[in-house]
Backbone as numpy.savetxt, mean C-alpha at the origin, in Angstrom:
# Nx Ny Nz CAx CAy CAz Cx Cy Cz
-11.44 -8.47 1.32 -12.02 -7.16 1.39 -11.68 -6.40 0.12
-12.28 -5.35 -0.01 -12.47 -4.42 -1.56 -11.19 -3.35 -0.86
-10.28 -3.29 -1.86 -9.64 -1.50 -1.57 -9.88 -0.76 -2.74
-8.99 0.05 -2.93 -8.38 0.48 -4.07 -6.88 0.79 -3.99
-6.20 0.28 -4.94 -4.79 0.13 -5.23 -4.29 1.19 -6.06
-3.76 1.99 -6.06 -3.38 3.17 -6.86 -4.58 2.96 -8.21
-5.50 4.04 -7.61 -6.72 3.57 -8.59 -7.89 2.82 -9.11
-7.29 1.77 -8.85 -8.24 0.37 -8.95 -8.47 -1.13 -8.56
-9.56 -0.92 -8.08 -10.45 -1.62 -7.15 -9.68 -2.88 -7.62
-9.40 -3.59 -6.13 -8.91 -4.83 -5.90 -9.47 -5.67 -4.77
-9.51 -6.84 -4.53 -9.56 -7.72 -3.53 -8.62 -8.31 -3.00
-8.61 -8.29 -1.75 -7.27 -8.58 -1.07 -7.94 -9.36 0.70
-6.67 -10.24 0.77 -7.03 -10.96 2.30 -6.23 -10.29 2.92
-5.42 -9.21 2.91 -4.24 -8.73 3.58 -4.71 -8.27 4.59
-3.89 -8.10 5.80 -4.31 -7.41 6.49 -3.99 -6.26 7.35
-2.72 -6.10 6.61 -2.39 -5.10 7.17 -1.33 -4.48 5.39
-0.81 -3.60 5.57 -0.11 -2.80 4.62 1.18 -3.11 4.20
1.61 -3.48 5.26 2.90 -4.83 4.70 2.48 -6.21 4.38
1.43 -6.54 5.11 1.18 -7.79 3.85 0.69 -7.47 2.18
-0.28 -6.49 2.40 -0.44 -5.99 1.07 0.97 -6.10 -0.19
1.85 -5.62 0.31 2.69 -4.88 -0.57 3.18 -6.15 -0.69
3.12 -7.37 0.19 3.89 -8.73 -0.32 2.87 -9.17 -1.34
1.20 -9.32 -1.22 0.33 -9.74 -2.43 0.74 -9.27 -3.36
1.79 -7.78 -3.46 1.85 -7.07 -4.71 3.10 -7.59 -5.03
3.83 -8.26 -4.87 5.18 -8.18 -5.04 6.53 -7.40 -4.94
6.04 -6.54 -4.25 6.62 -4.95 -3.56 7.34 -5.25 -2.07
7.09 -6.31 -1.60 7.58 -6.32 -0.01 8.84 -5.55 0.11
9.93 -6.02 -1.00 11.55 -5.44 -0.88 11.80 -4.03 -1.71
10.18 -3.81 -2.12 10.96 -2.26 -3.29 11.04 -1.08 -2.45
11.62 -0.20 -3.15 11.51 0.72 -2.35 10.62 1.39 -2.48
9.23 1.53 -2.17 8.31 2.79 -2.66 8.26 3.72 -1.03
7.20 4.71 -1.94 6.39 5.22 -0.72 4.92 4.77 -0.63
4.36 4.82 0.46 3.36 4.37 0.57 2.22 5.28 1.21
0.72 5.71 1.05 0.01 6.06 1.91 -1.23 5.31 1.79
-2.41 5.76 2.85 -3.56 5.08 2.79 -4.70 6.26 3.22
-5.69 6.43 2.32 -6.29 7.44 2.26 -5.74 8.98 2.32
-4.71 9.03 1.78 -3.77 10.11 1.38 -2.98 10.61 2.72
-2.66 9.62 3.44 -2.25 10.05 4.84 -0.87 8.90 4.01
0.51 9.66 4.62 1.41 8.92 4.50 1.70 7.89 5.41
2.37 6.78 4.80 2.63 5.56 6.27 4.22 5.54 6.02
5.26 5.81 6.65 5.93 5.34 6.67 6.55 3.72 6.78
8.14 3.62 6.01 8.33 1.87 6.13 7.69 0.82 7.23
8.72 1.59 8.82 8.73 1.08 10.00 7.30 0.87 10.04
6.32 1.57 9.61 4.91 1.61 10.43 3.59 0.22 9.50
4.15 0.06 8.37 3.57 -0.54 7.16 2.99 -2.43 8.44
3.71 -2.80 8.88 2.86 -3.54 9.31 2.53 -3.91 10.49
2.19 -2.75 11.30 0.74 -1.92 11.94 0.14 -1.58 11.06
0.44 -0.96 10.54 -1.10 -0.50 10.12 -2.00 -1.23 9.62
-3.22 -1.27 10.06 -4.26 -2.44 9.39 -5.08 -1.58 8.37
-5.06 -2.68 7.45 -6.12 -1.90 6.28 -7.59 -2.24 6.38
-8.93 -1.69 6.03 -10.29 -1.64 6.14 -11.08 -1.66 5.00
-11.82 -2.33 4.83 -12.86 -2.35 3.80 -12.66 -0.92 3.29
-12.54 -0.58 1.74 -12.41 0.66 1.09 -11.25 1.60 1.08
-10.54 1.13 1.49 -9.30 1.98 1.85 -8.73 2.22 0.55
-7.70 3.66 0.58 -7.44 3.86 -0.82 -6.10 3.57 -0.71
-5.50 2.73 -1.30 -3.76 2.61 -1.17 -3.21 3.60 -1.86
-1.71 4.00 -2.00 -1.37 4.34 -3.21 0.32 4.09 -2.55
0.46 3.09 -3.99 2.02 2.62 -3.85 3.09 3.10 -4.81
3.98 4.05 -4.66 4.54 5.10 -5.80 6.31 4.52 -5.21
6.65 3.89 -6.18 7.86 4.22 -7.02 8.83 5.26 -6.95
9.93 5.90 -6.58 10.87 6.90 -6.53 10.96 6.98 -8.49
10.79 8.11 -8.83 11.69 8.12 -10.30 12.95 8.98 -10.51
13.63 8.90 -11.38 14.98 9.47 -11.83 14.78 10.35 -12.91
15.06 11.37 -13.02 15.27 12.35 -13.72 15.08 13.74 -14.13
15.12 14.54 -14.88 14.46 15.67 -14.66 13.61 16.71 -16.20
């Protein structure tokens, strides 16, 4: 299926939001995560199923000020 990944359009067999983040190599990082600008928390990442077009966005904590 087509999403978009922070930005840009990807193909993915995942099927839910924790598998995603393993296609990405992210399974163990720490980010935050939402899907169509709705936040998902950790616990919830695989329930949630992802859908044709969905917008990910996988963000990184940063340090500094």
């Amino acid at each position: 299926m087509k999403i978009i990944v922070n930005g840009e359009a990807q193909e993915t067999r995942a099927p839910t939001l924790a598998a995603l983040l393993g296609e990405l190599g992210k399974s163990e990082a720490k980010v935050a995560t939402s899907v169509n600008e709705v936040f998902v928390p950790k616990h919830q990442r695989a329930d949630h199923v992802l859908h044709e077009g969905d917008r990910v966005e996988v963000v990184a904590p940063r340090q500094g000020g």
